[in-house]
LUMKOL-89281 format. One record per residue (C-alpha): residue number from 1; residue in one letter; x, y negated, z negated. Coordinates in Angstrom, 1 decimal. Layout:
NUM:a:X:Y:Z
...
***
This chain:
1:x:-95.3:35.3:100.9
2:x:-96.5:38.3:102.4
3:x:-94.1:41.0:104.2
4:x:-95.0:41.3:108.2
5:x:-95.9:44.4:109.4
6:x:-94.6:45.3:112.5
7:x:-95.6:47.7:114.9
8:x:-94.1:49.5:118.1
9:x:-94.9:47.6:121.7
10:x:-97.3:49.4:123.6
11:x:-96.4:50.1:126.9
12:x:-98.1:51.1:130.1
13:x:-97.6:54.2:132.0
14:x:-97.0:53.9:135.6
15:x:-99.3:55.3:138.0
16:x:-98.2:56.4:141.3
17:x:-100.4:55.8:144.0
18:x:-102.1:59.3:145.3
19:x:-101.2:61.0:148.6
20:x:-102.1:59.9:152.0
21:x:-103.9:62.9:154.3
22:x:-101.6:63.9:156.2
23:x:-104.4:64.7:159.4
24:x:-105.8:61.4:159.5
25:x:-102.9:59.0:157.9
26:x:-105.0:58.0:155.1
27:x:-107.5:56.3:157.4
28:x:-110.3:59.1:156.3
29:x:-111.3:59.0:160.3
30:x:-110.0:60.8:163.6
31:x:-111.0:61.0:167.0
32:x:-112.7:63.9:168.7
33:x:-113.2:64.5:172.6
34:x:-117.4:64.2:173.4
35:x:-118.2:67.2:175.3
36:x:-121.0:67.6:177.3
37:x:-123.7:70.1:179.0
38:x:-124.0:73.8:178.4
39:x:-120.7:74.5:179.3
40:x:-119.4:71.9:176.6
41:x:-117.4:70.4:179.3
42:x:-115.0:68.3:178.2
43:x:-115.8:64.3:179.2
44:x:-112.2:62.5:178.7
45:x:-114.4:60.2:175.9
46:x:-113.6:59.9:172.7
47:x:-115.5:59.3:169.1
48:x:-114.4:58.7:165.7
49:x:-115.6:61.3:162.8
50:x:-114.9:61.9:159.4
51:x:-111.1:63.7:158.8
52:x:-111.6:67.4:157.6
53:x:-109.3:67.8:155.7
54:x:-110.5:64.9:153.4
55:x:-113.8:64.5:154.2
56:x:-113.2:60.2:154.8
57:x:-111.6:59.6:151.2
58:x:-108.1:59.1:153.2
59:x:-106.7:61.1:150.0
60:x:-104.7:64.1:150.2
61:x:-106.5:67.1:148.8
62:x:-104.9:69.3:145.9
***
């Protein structure tokens, strides 16, 4: 009979999950105020736009 040949286990590396943005909590979205006219007057409204910082990947930059 034949010896066995044995080889090492293969393990996986662990990955850590990237960082979160810290500006927009990882949502990749924040909320600016609308504002208005020729004096850009501010309104008291809000809309949602892309995060700055990480341009909507929710990822922390490097």
């Amino acid at each position: 009979m034949a010896a066995r040949k044995t080889t090492a286990r293969r393990t996986t590396k662990k990955t850590t999950a990237p960082a979160k943005c810290s500006t927009c909590k990882g949502t990749g979205e924040i909320a600016t105020e609308v504002r208005v006219g020729r004096g850009r007057r501010k309104t008291g409204h809000h809309q949602t736009g892309l995060c700055p910082d990480c341009f909507g990947s929710g990822l922390a930059s490097t």
